[in-house]
ChimeraX commands (.cxc) that place a marker at each C-alpha (Angstrom):
marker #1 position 5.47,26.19,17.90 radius 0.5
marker #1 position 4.51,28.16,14.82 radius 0.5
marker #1 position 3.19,26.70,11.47 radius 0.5
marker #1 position 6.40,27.43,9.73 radius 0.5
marker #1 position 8.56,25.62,12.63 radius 0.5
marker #1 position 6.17,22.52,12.30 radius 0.5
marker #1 position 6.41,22.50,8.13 radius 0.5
marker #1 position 10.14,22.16,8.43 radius 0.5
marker #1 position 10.05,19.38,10.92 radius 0.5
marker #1 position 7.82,17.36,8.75 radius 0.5
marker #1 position 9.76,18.25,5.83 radius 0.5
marker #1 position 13.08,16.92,7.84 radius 0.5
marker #1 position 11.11,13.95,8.27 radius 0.5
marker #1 position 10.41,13.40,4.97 radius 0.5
marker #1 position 13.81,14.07,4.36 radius 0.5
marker #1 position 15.08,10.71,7.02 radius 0.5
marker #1 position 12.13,8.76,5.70 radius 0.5
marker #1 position 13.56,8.77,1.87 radius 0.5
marker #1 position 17.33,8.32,3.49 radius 0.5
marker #1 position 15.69,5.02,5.65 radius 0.5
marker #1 position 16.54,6.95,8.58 radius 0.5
marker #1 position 13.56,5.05,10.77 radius 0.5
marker #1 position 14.62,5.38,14.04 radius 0.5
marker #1 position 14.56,9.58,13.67 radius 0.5
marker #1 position 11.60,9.35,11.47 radius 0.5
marker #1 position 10.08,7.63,14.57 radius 0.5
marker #1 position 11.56,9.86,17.28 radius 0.5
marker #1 position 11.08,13.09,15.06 radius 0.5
marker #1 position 7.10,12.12,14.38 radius 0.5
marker #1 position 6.25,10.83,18.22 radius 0.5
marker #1 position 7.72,14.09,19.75 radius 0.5
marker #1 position 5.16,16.24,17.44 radius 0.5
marker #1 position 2.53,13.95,18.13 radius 0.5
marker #1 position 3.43,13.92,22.01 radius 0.5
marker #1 position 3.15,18.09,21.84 radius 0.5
marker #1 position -0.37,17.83,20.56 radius 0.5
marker #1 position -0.25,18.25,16.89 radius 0.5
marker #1 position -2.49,15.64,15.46 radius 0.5
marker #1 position -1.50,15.97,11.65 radius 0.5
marker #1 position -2.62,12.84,9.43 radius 0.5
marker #1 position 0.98,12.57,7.78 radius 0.5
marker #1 position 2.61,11.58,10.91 radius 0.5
marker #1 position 0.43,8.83,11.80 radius 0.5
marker #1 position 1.03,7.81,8.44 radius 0.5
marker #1 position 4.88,7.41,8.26 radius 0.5
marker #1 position 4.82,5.76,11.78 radius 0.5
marker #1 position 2.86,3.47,10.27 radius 0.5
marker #1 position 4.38,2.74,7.59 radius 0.5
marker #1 position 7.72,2.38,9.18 radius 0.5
marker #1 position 6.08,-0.11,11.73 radius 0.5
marker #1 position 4.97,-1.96,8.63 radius 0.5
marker #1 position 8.40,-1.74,7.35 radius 0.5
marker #1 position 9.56,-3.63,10.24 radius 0.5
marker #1 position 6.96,-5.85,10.30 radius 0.5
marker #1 position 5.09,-4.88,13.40 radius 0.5
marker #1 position 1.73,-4.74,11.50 radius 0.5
marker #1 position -0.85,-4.44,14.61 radius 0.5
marker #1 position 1.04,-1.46,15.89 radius 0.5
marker #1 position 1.55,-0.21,12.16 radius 0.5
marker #1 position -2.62,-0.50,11.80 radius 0.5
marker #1 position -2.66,1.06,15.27 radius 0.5
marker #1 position -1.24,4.17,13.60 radius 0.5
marker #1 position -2.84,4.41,10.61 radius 0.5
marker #1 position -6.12,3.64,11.90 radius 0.5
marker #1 position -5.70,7.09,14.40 radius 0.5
marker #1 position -4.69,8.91,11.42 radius 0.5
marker #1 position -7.57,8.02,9.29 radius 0.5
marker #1 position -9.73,9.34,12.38 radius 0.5
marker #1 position -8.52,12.62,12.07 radius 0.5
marker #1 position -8.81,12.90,7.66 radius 0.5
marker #1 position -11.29,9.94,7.27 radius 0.5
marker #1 position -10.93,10.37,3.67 radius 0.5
marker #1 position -7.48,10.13,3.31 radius 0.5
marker #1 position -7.30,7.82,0.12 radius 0.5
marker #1 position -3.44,6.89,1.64 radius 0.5
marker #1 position -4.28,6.30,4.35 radius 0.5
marker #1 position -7.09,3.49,3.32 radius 0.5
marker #1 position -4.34,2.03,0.98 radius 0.5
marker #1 position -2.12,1.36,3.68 radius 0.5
marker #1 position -5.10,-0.04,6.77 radius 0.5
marker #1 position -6.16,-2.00,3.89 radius 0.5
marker #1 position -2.37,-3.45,3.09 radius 0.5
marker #1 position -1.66,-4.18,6.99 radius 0.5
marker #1 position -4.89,-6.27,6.92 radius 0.5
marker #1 position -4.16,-8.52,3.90 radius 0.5
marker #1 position -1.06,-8.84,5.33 radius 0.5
marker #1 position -2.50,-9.86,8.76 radius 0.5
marker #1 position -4.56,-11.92,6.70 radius 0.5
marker #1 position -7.74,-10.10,7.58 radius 0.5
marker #1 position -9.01,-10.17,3.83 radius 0.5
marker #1 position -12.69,-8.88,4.30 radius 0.5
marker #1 position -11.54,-5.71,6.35 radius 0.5
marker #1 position -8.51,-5.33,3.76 radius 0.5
marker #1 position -11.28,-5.49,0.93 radius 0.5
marker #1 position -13.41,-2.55,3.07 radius 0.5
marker #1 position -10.28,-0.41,3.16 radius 0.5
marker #1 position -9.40,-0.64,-0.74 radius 0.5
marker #1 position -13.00,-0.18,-2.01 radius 0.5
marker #1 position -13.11,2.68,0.39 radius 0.5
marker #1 position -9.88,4.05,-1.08 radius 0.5
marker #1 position -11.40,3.88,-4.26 radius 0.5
marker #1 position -14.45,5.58,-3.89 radius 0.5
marker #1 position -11.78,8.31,-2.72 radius 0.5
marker #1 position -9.68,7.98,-5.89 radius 0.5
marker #1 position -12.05,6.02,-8.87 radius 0.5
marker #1 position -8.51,5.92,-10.50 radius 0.5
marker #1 position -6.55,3.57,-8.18 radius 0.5
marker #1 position -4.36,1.18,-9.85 radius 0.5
marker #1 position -2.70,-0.15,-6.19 radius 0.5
marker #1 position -6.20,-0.61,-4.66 radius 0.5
marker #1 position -7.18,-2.19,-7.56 radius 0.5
marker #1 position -3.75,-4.47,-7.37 radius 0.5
marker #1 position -4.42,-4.88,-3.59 radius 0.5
marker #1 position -7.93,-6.22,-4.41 radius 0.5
marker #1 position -6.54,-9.02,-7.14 radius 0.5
marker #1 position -4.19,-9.93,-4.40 radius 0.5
marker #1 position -6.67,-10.58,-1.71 radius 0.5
marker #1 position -8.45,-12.85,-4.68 radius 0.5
marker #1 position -5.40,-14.46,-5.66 radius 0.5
marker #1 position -4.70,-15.14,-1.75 radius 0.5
marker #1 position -8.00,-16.64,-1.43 radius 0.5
marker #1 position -7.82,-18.87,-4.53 radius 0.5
marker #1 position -10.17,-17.29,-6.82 radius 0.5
marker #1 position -8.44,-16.27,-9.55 radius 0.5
marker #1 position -10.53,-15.48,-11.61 radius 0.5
marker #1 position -12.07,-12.42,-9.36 radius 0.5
marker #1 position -8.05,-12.02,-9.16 radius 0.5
marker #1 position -7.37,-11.21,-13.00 radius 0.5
marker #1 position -10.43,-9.44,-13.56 radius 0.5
marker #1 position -9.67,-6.57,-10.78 radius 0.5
marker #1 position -5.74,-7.13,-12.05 radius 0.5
marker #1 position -6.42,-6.31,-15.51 radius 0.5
marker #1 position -8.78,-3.14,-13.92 radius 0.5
marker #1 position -5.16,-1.63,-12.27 radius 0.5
marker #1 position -3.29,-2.25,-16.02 radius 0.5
marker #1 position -6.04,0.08,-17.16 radius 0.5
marker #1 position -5.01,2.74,-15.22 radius 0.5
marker #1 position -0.99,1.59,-14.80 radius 0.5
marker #1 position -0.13,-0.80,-17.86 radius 0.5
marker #1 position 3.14,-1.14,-17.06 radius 0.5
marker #1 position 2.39,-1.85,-13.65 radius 0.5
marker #1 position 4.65,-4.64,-13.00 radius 0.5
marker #1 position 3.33,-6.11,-9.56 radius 0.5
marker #1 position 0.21,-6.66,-11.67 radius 0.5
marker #1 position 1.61,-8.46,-15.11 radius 0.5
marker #1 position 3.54,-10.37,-12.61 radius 0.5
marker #1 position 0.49,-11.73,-10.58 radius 0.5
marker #1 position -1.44,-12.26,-13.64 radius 0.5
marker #1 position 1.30,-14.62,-14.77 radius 0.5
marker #1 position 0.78,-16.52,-10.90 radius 0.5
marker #1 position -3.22,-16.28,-11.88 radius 0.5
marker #1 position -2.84,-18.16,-15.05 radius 0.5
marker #1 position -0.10,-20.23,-13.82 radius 0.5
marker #1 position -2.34,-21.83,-11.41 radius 0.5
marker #1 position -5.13,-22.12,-13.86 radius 0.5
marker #1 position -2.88,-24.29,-15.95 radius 0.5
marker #1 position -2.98,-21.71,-18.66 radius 0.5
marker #1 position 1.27,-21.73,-18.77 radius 0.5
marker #1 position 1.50,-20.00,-22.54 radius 0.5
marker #1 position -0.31,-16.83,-20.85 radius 0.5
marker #1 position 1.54,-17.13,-17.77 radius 0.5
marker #1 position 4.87,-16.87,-19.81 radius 0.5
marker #1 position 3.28,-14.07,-21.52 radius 0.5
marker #1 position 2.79,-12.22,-18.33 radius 0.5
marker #1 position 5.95,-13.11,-16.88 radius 0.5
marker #1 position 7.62,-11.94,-19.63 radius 0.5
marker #1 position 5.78,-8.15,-19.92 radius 0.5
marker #1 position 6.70,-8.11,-16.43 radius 0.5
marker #1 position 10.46,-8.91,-16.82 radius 0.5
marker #1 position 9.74,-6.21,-19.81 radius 0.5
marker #1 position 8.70,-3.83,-17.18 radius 0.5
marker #1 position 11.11,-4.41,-14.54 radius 0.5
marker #1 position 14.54,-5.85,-15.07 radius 0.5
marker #1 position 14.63,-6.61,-10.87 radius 0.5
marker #1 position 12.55,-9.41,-11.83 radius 0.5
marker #1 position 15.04,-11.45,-13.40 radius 0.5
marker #1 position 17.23,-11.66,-10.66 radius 0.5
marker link #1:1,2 radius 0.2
marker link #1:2,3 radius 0.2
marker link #1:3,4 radius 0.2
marker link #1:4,5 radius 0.2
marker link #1:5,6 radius 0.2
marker link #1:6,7 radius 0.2
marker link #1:7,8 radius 0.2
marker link #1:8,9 radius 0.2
marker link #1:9,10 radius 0.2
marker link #1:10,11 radius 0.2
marker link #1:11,12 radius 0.2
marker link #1:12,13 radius 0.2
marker link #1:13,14 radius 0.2
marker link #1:14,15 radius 0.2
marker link #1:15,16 radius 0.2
marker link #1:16,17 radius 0.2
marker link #1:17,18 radius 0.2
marker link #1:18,19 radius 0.2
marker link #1:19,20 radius 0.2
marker link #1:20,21 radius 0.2
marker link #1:21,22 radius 0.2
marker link #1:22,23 radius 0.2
marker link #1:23,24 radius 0.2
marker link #1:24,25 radius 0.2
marker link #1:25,26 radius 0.2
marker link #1:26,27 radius 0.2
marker link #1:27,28 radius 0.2
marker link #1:28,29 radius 0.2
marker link #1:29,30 radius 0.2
marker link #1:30,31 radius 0.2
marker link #1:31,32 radius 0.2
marker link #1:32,33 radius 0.2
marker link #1:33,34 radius 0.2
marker link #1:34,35 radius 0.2
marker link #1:35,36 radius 0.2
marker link #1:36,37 radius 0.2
marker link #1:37,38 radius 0.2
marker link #1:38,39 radius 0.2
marker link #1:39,40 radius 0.2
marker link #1:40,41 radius 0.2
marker link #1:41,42 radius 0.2
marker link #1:42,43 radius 0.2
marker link #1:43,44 radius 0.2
marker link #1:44,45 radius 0.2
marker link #1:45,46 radius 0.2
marker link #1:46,47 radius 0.2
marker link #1:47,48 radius 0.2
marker link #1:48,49 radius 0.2
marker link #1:49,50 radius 0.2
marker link #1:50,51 radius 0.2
marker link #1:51,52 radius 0.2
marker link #1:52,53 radius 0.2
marker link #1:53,54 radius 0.2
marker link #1:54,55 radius 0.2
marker link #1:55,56 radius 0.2
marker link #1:56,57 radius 0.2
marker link #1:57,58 radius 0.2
marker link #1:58,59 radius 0.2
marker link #1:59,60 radius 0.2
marker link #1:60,61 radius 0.2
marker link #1:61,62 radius 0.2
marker link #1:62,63 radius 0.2
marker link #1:63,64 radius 0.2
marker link #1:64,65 radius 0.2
marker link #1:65,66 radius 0.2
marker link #1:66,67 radius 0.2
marker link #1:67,68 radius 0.2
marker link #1:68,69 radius 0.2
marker link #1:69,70 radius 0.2
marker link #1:70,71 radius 0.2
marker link #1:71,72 radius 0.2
marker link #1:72,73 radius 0.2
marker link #1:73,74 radius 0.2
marker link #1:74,75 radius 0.2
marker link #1:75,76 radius 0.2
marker link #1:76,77 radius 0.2
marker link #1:77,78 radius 0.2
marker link #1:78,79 radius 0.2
marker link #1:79,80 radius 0.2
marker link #1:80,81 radius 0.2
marker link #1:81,82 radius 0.2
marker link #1:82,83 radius 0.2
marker link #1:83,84 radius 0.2
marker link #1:84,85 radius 0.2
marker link #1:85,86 radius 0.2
marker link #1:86,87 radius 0.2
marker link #1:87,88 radius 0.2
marker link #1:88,89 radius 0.2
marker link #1:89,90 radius 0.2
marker link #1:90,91 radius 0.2
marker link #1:91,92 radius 0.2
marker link #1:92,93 radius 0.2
marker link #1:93,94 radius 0.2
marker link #1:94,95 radius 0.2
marker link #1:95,96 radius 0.2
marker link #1:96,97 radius 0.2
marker link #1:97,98 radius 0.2
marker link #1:98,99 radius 0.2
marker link #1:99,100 radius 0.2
marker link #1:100,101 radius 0.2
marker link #1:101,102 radius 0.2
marker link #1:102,103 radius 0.2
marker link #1:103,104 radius 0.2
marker link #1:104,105 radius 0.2
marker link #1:105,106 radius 0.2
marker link #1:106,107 radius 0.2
marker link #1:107,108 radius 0.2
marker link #1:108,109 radius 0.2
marker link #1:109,110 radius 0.2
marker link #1:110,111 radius 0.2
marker link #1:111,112 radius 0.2
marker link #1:112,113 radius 0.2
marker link #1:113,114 radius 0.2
marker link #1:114,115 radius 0.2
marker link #1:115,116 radius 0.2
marker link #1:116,117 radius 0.2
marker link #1:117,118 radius 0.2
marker link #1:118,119 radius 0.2
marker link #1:119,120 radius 0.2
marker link #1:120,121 radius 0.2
marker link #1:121,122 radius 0.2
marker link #1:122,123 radius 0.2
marker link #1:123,124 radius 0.2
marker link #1:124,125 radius 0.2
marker link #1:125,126 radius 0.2
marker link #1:126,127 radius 0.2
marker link #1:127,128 radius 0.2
marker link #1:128,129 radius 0.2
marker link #1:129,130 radius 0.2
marker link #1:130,131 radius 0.2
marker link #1:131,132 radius 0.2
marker link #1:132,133 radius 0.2
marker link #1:133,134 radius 0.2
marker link #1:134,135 radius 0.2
marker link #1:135,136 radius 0.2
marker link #1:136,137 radius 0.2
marker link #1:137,138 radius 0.2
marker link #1:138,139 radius 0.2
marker link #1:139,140 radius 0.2
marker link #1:140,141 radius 0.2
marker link #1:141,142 radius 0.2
marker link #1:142,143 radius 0.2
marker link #1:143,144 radius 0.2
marker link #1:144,145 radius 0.2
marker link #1:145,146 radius 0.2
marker link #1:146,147 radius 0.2
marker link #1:147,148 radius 0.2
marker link #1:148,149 radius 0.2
marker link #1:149,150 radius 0.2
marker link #1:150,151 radius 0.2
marker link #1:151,152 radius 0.2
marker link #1:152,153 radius 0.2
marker link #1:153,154 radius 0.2
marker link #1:154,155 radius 0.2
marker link #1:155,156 radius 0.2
marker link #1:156,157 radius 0.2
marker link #1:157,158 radius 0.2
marker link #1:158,159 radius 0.2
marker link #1:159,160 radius 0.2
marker link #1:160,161 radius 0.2
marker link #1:161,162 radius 0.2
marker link #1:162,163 radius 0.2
marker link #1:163,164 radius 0.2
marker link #1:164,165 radius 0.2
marker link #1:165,166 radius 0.2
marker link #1:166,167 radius 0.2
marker link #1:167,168 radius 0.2
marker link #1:168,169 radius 0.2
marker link #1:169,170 radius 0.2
marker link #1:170,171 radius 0.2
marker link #1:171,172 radius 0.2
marker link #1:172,173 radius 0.2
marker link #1:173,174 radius 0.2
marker link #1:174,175 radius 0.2
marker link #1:175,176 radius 0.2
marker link #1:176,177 radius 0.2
view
């Protein structure tokens, strides 16, 4: 199959991915990798469409073979580091982020990712500080004002939680609903 054949197919796959076209995403991806051609990007969208469906062990099963082959594939560390704070695994979640960082210093979504692992551990305190660190990079980053309003909220501080809340409704109209 030549280079040019193989660009189009992962462009077509691209394509489905953006149109929530899963299932051919999946099919279209596992028949490249089945015929040998071990490209990062493909173990990345499988994963991230087994995340999407909630299958997060098989979702970090793909991801983690992708990040063999490009090992510094900032992505790629994002998204390990996602499936494990979503399988609750916060210390290998926190490895993946700071890795992703070193990879990209400016990384408001590690630096989101990190807060949440805080916030999901009760300390919010560590939560708003590496919170505050993404808004430097993204201040309109809405996932962020949002979580800083849950921070303060459980600190009792409900006038800056408001405040928060609000910049994030600000940011984001979704919110209100």
């Amino acid at each position: 199959m030549s280079k040019k054949s193989i660009e189009n197919q992962i462009q077509q796959i691209f394509i489905d991915f953006n149109n929530k076209d899963y299932k051919k995403v999946l099919d279209r991806c596992e028949n490249l990798i089945s015929n040998n051609h071990k490209i990062p990007i493909l173990y990345n969208l499988v994963g991230t469409v087994f995340m999407f469906k909630k299958k997060y062990e098989k979702s970090l099963e793909y991801y983690l073979q992708g990040i063999k082959l490009e090992p510094n594939n900032e992505e790629l560390h994002r998204n390990i580091g996602k499936n494990y704070l979503l399988l609750k695994n916060y210390k290998n979640a926190k490895l993946e982020f700071l890795k992703a960082i070193e990879i990209k210093k400016q990384n408001p979504d590690a630096l989101l990712n990190l807060g949440l692992i805080y916030l999901e551990t009760h300390n919010e305190k560590k939560a708003i500080e590496f919170l505050n660190q993404s808004l430097q990079f993204k201040p309109t980053f809405t996932e962020c004002l949002y979580n800083l309003g849950v921070c303060y909220k459980n600190l009792g501080d409900y006038l800056k939680a408001i405040e928060f809340y609000n910049r994030a409704i600000n940011t984001n109209s979704l919110h209100l609903k």
